[in-house]
C-alpha positions in Angstrom: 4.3 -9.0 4.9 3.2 -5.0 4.4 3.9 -4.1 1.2 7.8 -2.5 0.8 8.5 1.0 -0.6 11.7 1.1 -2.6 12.9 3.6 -4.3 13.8 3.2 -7.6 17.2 4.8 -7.4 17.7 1.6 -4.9 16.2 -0.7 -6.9 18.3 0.0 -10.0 21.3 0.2 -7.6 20.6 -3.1 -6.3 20.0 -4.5 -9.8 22.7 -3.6 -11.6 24.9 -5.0 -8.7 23.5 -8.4 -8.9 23.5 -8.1 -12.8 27.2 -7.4 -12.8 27.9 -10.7 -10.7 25.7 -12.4 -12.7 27.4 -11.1 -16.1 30.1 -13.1 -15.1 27.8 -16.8 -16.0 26.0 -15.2 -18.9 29.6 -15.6 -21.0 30.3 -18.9 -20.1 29.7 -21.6 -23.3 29.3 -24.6 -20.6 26.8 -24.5 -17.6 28.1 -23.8 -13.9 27.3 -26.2 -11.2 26.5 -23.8 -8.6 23.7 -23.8 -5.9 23.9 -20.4 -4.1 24.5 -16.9 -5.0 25.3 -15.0 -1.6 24.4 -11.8 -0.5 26.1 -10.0 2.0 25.2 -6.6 3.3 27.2 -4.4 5.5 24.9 -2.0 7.5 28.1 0.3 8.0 28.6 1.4 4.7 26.0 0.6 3.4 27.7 -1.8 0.8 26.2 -5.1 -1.2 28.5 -7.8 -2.4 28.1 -10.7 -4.4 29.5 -13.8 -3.8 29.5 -17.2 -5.4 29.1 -20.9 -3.3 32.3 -21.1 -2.8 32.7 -17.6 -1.5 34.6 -16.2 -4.7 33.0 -12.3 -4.7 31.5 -11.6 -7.7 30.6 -7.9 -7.2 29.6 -5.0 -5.1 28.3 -1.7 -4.4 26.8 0.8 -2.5 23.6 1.6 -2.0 23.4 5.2 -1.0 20.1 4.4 0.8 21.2 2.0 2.7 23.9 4.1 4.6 21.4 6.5 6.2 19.0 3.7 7.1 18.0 3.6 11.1 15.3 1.6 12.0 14.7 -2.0 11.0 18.0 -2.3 8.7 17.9 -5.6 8.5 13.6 -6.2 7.5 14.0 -3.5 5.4 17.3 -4.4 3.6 16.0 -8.2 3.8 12.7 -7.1 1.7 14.3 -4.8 -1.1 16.9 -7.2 -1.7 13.5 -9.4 -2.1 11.7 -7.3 -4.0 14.5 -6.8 -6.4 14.9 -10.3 -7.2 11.5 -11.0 -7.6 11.5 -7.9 -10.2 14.6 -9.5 -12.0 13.3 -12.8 -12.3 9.6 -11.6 -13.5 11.8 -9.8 -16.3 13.4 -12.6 -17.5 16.8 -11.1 -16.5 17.8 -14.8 -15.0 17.1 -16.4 -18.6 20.2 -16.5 -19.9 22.3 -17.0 -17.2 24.1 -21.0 -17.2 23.8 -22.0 -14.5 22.0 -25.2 -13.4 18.8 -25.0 -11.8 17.9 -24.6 -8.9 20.2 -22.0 -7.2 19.0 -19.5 -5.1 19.6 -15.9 -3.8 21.2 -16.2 -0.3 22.1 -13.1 2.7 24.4 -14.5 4.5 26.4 -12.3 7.5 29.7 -11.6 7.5 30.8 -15.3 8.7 29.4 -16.5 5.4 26.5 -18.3 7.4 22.9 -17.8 6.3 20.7 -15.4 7.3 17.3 -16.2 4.5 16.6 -17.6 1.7 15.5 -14.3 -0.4 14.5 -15.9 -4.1 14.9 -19.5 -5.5 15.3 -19.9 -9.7 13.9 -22.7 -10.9 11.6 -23.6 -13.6 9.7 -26.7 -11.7 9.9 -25.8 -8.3 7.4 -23.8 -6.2 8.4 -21.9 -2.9 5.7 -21.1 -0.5 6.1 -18.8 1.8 5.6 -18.8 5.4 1.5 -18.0 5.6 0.8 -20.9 3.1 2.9 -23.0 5.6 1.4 -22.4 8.5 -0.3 -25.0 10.5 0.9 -27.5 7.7 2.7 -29.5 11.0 -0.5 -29.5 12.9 -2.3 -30.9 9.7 0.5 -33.5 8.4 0.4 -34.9 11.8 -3.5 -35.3 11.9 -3.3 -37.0 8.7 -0.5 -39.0 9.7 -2.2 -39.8 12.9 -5.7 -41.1 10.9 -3.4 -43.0 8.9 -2.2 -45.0 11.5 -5.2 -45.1 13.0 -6.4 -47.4 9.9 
């Protein structure tokens, strides 16, 4: 993935959205069962909200860059929205939030359905991304094939 340029009035914008959902969990006394927070982005306006797994919105915005964007809405969107959450959870801002682990940072469209899977929160788990996967098929079957072969 080329590296993204965001600028920071975005990144800040985007942040304090998903902080503001996330606000609502840091308050709680007993830990939330849930396993998605969505993210839905409306290239019209230009707008971010926040929903929970069972579609209750949480928050929203605007993010004045996003409304003037022309080409490649959706790689570029798809990558701050990454690069924010990355930034957030390398600065401990998902510490204190209760909410059982693993959930993850979900777009979704505007039928709720799921576009990408931007950031997963867990203490255990390790995501890989798609170049470390690649050609892991090709190399499970081989095994599995010698395996057999036994």
């Amino acid at each position: 993935m080329a590296a993204v340029t965001i600028k920071l009035k975005t990144l800040t914008c985007i942040e304090q959205i998903i902080a503001n959902a996330l606000s609502n969990y840091k308050e709680e006394t007993d830990f939330k069962l849930v396993t998605d927070i969505q993210l839905l982005v409306l290239p019209e306006t230009g707008e971010l909200i926040v929903f929970d797994d069972d579609d209750v919105k949480l928050a929203d915005g605007v993010v004045e860059e996003w409304t003037t964007l022309n080409t490649d809405f959706s790689t570029v969107v798809r990558s701050q929205l990454t690069v924010a959450l990355t930034q957030m959870k390398e600065n401990g801002q998902f510490k204190d939030i209760h909410l059982f682990k693993p959930y993850s940072f979900i777009l979704i469209d505007e039928d709720h359905e799921a576009l990408d899977d931007l950031l997963l929160v867990d203490d255990d788990t390790v995501v890989l991304n798609e170049e470390l996967l690649e050609g892991l098929d090709e190399e499970l079957n081989a095994f599995l094939a010698h395996l057999l072969s036994d």
